[in-house]
HTML snippet that shows the backbone in 3Dmol.js (N, CA, C, O; Angstrom):
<script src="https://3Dmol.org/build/3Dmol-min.js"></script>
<div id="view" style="width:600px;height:400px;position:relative"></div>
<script>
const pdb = `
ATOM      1  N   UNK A   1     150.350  40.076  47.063  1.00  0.00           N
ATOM      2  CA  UNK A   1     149.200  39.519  47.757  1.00  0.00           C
ATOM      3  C   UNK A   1     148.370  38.740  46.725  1.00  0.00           C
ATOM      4  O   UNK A   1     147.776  39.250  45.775  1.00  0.00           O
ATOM      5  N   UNK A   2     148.411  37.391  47.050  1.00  0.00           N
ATOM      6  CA  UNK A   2     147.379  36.834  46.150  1.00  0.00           C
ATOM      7  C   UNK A   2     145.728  36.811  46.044  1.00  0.00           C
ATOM      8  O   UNK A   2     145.154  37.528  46.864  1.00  0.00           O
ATOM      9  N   UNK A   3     144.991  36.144  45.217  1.00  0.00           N
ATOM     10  CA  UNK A   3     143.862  37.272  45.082  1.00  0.00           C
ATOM     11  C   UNK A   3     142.900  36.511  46.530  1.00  0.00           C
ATOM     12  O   UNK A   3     142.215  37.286  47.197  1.00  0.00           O
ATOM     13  N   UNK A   4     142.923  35.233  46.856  1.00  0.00           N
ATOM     14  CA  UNK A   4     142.066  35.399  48.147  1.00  0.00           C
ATOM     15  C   UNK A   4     142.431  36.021  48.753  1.00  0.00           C
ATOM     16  O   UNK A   4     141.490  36.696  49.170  1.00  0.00           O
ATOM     17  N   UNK A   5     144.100  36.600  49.554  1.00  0.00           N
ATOM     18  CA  UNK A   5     144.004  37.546  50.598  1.00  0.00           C
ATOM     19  C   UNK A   5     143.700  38.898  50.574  1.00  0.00           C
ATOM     20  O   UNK A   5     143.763  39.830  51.377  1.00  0.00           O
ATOM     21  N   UNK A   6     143.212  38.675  48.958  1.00  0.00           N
ATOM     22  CA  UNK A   6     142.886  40.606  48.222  1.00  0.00           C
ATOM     23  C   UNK A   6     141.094  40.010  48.503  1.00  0.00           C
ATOM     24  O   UNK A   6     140.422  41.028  48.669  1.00  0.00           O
ATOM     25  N   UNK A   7     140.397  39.034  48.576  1.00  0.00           N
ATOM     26  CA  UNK A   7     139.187  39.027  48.604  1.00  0.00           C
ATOM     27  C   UNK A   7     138.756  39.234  50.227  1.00  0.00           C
ATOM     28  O   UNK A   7     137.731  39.870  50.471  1.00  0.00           O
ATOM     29  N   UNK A   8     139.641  38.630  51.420  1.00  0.00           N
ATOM     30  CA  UNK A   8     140.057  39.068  52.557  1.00  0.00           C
ATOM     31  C   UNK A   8     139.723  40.095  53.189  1.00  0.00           C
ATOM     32  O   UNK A   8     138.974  40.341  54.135  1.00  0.00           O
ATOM     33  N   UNK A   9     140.732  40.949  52.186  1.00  0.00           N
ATOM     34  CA  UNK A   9     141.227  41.977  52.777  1.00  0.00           C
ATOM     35  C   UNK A   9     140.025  42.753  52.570  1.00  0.00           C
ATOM     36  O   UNK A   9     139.649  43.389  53.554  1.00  0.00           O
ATOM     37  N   UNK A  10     139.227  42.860  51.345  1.00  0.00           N
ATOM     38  CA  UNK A  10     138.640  44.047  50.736  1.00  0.00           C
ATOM     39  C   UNK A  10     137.101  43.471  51.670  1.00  0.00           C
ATOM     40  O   UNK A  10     136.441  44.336  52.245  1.00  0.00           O
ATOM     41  N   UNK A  11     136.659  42.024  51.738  1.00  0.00           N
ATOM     42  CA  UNK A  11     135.158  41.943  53.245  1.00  0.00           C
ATOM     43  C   UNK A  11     135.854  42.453  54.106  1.00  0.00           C
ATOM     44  O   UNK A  11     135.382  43.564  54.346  1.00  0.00           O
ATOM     45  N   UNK A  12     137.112  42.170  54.980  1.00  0.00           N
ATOM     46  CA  UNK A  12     136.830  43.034  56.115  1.00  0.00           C
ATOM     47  C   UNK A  12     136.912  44.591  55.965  1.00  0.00           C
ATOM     48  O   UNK A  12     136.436  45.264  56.879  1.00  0.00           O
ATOM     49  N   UNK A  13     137.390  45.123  55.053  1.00  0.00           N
ATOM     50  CA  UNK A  13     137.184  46.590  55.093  1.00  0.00           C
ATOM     51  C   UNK A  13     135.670  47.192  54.620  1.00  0.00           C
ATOM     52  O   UNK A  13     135.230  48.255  55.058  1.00  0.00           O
ATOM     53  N   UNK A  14     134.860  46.230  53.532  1.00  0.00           N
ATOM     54  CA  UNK A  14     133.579  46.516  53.323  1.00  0.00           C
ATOM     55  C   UNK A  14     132.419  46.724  54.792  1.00  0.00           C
ATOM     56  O   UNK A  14     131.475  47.487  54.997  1.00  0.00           O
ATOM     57  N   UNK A  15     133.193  45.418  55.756  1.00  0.00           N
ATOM     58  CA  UNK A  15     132.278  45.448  56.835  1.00  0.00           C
ATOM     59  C   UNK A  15     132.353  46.045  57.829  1.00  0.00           C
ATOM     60  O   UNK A  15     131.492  46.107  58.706  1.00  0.00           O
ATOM     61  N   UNK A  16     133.508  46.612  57.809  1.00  0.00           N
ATOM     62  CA  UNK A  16     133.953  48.372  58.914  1.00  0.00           C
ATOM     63  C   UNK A  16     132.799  49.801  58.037  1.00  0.00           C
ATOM     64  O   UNK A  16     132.311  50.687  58.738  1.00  0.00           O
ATOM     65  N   UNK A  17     132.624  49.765  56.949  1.00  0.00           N
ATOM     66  CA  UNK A  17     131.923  50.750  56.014  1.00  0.00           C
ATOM     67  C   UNK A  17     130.453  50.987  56.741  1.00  0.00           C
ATOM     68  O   UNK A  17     129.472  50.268  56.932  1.00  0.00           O
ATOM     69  N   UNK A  18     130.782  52.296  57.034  1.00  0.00           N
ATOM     70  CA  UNK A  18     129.405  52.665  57.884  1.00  0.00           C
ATOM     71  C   UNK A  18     128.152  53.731  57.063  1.00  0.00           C
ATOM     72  O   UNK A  18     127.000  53.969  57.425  1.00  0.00           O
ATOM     73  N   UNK A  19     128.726  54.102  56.146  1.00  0.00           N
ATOM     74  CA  UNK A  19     127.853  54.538  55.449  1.00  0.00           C
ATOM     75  C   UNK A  19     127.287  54.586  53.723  1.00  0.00           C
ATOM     76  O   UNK A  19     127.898  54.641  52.656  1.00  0.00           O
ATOM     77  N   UNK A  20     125.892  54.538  54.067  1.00  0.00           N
ATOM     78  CA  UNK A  20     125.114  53.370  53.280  1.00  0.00           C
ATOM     79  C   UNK A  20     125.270  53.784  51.737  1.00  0.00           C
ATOM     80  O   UNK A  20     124.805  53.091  50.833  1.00  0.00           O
ATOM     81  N   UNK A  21     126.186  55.353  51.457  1.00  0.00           N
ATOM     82  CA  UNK A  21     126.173  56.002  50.188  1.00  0.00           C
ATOM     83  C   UNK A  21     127.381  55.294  49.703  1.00  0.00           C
ATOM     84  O   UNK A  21     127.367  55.086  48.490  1.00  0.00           O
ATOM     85  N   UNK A  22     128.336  54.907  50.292  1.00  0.00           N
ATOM     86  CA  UNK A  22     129.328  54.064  49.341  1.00  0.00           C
ATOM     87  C   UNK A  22     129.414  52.682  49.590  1.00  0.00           C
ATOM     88  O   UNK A  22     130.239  52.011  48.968  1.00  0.00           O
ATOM     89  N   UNK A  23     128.503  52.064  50.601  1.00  0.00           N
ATOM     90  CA  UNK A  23     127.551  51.075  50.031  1.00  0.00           C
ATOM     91  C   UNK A  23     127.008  50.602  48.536  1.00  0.00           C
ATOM     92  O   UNK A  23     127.424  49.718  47.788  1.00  0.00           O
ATOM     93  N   UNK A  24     125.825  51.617  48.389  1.00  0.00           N
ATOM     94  CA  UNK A  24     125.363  51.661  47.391  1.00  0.00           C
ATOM     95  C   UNK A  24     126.418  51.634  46.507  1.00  0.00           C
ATOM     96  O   UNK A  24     126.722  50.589  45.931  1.00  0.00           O
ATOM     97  N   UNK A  25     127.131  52.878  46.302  1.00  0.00           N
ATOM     98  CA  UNK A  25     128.274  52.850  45.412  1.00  0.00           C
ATOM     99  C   UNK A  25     128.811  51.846  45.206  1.00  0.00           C
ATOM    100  O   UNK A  25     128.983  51.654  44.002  1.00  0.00           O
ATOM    101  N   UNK A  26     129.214  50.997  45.912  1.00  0.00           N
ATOM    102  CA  UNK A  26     130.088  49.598  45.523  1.00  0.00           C
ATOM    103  C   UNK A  26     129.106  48.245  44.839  1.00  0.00           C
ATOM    104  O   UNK A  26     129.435  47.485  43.928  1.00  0.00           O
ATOM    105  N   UNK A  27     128.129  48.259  45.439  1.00  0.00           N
ATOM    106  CA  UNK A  27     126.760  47.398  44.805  1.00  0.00           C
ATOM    107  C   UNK A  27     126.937  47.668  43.416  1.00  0.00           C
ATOM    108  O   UNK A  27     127.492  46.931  42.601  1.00  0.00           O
ATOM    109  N   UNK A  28     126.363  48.912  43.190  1.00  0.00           N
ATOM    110  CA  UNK A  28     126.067  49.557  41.865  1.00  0.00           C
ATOM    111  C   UNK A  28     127.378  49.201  40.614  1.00  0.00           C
ATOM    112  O   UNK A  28     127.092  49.202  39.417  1.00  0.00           O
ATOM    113  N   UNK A  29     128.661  48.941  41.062  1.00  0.00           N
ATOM    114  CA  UNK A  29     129.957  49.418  40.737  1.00  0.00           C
ATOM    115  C   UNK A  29     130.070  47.475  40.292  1.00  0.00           C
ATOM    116  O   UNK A  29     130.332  47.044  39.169  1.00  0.00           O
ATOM    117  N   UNK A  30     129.787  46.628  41.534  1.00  0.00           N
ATOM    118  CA  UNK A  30     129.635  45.510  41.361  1.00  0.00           C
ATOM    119  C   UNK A  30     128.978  45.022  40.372  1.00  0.00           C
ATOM    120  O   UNK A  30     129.446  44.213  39.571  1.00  0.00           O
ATOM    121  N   UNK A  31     127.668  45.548  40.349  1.00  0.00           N
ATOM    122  CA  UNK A  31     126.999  44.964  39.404  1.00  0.00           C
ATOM    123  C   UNK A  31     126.821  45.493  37.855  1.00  0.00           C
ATOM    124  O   UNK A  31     125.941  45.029  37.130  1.00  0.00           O
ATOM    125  N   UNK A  32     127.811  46.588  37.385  1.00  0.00           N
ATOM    126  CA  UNK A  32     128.092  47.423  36.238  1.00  0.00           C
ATOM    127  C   UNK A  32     129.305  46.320  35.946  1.00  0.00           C
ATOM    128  O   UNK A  32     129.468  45.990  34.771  1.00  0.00           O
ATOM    129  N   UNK A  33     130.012  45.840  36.785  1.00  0.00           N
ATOM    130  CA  UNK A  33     131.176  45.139  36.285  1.00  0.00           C
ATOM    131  C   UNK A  33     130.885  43.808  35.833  1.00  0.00           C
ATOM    132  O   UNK A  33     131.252  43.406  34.729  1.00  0.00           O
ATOM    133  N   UNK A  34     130.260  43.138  36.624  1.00  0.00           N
ATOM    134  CA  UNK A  34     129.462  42.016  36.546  1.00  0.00           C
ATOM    135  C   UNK A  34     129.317  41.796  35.012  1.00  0.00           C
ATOM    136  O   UNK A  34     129.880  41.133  34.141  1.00  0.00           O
ATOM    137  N   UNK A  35     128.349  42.625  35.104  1.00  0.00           N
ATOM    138  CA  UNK A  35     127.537  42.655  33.841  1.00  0.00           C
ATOM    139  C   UNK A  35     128.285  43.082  32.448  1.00  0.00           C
ATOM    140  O   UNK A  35     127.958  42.650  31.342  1.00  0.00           O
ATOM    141  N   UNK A  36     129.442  44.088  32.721  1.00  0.00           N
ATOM    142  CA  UNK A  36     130.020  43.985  31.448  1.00  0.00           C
ATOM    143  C   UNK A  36     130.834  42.763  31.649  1.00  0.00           C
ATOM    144  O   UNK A  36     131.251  42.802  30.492  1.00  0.00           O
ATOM    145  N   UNK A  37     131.308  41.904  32.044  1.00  0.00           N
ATOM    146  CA  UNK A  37     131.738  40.777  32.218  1.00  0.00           C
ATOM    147  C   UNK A  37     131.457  40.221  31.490  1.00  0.00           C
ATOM    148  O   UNK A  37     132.266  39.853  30.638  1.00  0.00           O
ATOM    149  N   UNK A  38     130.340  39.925  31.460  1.00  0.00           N
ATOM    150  CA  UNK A  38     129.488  39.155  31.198  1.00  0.00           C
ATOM    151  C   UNK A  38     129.140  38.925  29.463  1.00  0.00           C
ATOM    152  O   UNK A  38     129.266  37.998  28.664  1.00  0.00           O
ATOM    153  N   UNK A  39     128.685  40.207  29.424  1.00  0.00           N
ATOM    154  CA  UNK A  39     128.720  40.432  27.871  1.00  0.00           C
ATOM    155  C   UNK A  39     129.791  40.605  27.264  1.00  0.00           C
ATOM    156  O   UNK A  39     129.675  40.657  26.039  1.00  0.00           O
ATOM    157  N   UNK A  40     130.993  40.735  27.757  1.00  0.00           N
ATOM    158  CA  UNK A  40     132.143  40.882  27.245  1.00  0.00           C
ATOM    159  C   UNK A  40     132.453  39.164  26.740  1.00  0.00           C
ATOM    160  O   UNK A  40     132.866  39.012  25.591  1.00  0.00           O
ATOM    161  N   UNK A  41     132.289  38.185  27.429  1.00  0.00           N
ATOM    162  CA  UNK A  41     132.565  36.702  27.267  1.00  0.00           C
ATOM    163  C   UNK A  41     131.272  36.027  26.463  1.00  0.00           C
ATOM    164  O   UNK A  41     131.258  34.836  26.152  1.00  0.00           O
ATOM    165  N   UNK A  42     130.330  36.831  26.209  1.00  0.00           N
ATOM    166  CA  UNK A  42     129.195  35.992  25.928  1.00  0.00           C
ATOM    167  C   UNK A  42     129.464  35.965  24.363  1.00  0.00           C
ATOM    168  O   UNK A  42     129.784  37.014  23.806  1.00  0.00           O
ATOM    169  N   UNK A  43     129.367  35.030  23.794  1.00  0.00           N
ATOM    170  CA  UNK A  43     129.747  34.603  22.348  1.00  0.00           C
ATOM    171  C   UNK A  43     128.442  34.292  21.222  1.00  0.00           C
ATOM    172  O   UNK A  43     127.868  33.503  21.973  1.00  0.00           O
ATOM    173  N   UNK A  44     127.785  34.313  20.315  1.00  0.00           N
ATOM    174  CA  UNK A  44     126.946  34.125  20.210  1.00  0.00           C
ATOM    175  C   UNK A  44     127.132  32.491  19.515  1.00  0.00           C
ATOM    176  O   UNK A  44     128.167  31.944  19.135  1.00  0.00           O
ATOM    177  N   UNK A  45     125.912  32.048  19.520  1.00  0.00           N
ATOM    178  CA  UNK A  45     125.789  30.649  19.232  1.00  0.00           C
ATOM    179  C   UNK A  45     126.080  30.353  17.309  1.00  0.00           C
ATOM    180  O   UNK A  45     125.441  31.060  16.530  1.00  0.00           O
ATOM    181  N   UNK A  46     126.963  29.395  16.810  1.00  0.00           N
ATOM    182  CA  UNK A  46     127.283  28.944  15.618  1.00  0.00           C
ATOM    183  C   UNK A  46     125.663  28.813  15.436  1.00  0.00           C
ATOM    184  O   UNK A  46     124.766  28.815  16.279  1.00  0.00           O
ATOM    185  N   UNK A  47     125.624  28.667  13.618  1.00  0.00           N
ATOM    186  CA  UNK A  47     124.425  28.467  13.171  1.00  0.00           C
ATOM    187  C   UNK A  47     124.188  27.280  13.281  1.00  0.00           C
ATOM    188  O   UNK A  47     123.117  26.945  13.788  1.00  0.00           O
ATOM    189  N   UNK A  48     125.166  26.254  12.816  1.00  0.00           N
ATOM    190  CA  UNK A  48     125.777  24.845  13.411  1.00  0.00           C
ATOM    191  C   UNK A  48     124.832  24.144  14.250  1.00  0.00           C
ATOM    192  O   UNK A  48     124.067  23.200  14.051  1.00  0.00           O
ATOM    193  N   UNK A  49     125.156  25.021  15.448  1.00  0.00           N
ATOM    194  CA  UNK A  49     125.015  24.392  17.140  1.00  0.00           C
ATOM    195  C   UNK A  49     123.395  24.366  17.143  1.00  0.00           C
ATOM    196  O   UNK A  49     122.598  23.534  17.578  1.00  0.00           O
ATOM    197  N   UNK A  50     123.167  26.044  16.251  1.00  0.00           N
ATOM    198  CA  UNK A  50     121.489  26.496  16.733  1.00  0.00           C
ATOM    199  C   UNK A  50     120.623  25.369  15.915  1.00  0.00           C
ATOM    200  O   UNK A  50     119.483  25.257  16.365  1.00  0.00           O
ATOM    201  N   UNK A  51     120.862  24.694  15.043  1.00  0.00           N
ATOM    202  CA  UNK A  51     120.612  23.768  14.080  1.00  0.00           C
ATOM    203  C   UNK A  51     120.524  22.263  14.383  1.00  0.00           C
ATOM    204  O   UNK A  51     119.845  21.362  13.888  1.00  0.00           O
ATOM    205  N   UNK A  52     121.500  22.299  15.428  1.00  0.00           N
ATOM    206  CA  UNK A  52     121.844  20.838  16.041  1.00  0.00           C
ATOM    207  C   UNK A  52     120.899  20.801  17.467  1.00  0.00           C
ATOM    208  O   UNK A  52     120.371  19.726  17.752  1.00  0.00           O
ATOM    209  N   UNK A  53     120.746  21.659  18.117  1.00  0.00           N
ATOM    210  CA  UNK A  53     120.190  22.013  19.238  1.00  0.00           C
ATOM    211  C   UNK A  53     118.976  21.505  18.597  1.00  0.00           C
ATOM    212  O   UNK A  53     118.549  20.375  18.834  1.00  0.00           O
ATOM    213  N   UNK A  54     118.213  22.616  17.500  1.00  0.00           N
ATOM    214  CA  UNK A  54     116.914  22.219  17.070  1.00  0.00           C
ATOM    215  C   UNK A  54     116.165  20.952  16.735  1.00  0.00           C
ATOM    216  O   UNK A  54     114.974  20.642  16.735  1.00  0.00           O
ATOM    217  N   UNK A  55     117.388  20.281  16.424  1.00  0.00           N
ATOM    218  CA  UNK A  55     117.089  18.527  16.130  1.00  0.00           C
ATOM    219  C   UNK A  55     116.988  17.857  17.165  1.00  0.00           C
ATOM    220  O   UNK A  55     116.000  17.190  17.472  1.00  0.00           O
ATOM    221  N   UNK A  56     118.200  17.995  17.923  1.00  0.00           N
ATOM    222  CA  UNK A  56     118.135  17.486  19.254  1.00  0.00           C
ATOM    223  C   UNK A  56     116.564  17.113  20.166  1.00  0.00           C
ATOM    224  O   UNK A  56     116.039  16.078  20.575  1.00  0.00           O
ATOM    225  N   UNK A  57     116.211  18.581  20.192  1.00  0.00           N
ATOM    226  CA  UNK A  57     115.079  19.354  20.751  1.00  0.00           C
ATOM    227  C   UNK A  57     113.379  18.333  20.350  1.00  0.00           C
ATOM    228  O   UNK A  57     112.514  17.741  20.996  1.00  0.00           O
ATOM    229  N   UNK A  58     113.718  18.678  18.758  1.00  0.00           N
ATOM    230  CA  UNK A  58     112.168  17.729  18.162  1.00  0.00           C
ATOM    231  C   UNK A  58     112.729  16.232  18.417  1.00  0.00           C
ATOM    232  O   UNK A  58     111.718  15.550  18.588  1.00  0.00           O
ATOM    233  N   UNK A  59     113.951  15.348  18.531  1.00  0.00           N
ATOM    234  CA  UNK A  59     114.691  14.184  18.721  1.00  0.00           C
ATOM    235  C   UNK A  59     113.721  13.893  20.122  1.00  0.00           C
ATOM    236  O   UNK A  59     112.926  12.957  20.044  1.00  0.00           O
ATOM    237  N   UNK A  60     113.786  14.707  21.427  1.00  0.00           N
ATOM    238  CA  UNK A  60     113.580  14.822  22.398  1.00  0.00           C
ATOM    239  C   UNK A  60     111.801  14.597  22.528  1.00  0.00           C
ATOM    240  O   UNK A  60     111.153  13.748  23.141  1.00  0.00           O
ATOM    241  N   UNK A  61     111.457  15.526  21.837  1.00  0.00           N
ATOM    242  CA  UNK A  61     109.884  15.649  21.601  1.00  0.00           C
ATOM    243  C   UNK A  61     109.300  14.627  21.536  1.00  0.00           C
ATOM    244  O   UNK A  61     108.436  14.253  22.330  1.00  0.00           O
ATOM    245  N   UNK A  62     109.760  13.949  20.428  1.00  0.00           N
ATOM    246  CA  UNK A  62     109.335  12.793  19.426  1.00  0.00           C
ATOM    247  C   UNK A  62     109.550  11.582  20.427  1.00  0.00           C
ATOM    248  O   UNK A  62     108.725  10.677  20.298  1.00  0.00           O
ATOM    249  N   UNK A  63     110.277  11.455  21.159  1.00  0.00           N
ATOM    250  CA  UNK A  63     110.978  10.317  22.352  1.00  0.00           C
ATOM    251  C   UNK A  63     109.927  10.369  23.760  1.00  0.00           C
ATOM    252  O   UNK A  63     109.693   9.477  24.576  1.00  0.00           O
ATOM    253  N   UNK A  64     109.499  11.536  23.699  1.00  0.00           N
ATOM    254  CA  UNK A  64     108.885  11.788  25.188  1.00  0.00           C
ATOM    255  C   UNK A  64     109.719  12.041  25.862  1.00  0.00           C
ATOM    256  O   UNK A  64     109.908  11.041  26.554  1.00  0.00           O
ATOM    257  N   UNK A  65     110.666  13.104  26.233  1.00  0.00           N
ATOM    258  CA  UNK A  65     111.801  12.690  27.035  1.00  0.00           C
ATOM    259  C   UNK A  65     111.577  14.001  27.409  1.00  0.00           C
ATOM    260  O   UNK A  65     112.613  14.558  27.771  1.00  0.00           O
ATOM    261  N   UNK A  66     110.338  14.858  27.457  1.00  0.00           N
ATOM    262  CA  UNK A  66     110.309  16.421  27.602  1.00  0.00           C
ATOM    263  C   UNK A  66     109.645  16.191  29.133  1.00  0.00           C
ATOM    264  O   UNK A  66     109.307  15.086  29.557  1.00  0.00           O
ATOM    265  N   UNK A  67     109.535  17.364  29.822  1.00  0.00           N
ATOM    266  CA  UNK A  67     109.023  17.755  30.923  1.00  0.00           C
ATOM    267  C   UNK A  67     107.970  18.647  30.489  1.00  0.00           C
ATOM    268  O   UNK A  67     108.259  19.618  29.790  1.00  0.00           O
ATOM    269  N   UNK A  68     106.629  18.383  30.877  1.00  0.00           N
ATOM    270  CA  UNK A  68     105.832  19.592  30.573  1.00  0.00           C
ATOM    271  C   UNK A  68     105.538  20.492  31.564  1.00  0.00           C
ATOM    272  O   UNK A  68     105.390  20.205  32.752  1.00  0.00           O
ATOM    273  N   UNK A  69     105.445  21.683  31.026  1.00  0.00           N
ATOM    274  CA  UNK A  69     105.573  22.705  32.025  1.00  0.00           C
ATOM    275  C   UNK A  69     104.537  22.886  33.217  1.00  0.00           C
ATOM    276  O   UNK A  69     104.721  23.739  34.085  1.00  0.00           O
ATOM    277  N   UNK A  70     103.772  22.294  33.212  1.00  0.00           N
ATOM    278  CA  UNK A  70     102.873  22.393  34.426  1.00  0.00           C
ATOM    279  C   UNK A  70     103.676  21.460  35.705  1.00  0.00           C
ATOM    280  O   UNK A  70     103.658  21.730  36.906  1.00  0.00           O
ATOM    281  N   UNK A  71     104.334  20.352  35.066  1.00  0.00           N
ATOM    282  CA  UNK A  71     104.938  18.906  35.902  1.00  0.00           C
ATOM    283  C   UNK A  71     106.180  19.668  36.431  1.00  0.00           C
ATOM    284  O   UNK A  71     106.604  19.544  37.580  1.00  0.00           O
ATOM    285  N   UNK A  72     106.746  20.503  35.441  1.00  0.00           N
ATOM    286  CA  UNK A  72     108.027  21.538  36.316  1.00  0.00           C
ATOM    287  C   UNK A  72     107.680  22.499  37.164  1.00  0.00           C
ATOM    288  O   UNK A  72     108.152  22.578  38.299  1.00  0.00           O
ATOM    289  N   UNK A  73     106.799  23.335  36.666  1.00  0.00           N
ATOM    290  CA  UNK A  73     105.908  23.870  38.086  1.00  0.00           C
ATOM    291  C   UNK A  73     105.815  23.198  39.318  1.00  0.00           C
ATOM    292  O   UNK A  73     106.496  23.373  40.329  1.00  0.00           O
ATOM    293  N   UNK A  74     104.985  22.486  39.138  1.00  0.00           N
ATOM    294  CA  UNK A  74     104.505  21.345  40.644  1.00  0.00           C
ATOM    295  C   UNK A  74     106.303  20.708  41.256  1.00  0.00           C
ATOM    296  O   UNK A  74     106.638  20.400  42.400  1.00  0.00           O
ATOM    297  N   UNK A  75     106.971  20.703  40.222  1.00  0.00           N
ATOM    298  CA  UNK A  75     108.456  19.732  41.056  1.00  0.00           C
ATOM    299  C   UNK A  75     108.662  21.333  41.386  1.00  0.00           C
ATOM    300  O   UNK A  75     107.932  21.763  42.279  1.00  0.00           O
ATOM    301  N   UNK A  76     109.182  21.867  41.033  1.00  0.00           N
ATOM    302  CA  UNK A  76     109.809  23.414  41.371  1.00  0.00           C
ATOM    303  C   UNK A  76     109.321  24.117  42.674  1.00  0.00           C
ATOM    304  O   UNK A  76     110.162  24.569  43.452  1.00  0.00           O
ATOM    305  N   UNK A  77     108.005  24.220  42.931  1.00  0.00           N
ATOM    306  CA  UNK A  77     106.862  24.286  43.788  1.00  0.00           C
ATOM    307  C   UNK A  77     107.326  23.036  45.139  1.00  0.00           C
ATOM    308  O   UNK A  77     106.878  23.326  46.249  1.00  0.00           O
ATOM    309  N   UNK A  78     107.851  22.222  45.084  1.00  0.00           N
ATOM    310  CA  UNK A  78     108.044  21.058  45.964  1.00  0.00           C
ATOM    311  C   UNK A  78     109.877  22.038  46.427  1.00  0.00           C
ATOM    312  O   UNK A  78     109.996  22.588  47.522  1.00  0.00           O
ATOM    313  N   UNK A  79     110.586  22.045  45.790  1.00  0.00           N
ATOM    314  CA  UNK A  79     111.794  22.489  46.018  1.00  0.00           C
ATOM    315  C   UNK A  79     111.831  23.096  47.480  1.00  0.00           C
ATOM    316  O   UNK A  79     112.497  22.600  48.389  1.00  0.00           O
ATOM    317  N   UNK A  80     111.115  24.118  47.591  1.00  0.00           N
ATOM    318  CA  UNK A  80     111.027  24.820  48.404  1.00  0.00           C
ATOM    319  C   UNK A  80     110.670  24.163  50.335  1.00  0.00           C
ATOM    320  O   UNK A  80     110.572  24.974  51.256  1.00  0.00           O
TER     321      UNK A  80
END
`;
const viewer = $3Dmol.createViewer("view");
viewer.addModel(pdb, "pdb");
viewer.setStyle({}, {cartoon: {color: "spectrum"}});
viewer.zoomTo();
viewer.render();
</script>
């Protein structure tokens, strides 16, 4: 079975699940996996990159090419 008909298979049996304790259980289970996932792939940044970023960054400053945070507020605030 390939893995969409395993993603399939496993909503319609979640949505027959009538009670809310292995519910929870699977949430909880979801989001423990998730999350080591997560940190399992997360790499930390070269000194390199963090260095190049930083130039970039004042490059950006110096250009005007920044958003100030009140102007991202108000667009962010519009999103909705």
């Amino acid at each position: 079975m390939d893995l969409e008909a395993r993603k399939i298979n496993f909503v319609q049996e979640f949505l027959r699940i009538e009670n809310e304790k292995i519910i929870s259980s699977l949430e909880a289970l979801l989001r423990k996996n998730k999350t080591e996932l997560f940190e399992k792939e997360l790499q930390p940044m070269s000194l390199q990159k963090f260095h190049s970023d930083i130039d970039k960054s004042i490059e950006d400053s110096e250009s005007n090419k920044v958003v100030s945070a009140n102007d991202l507020i108000a667009k962010a605030q519009k999103w909705s």
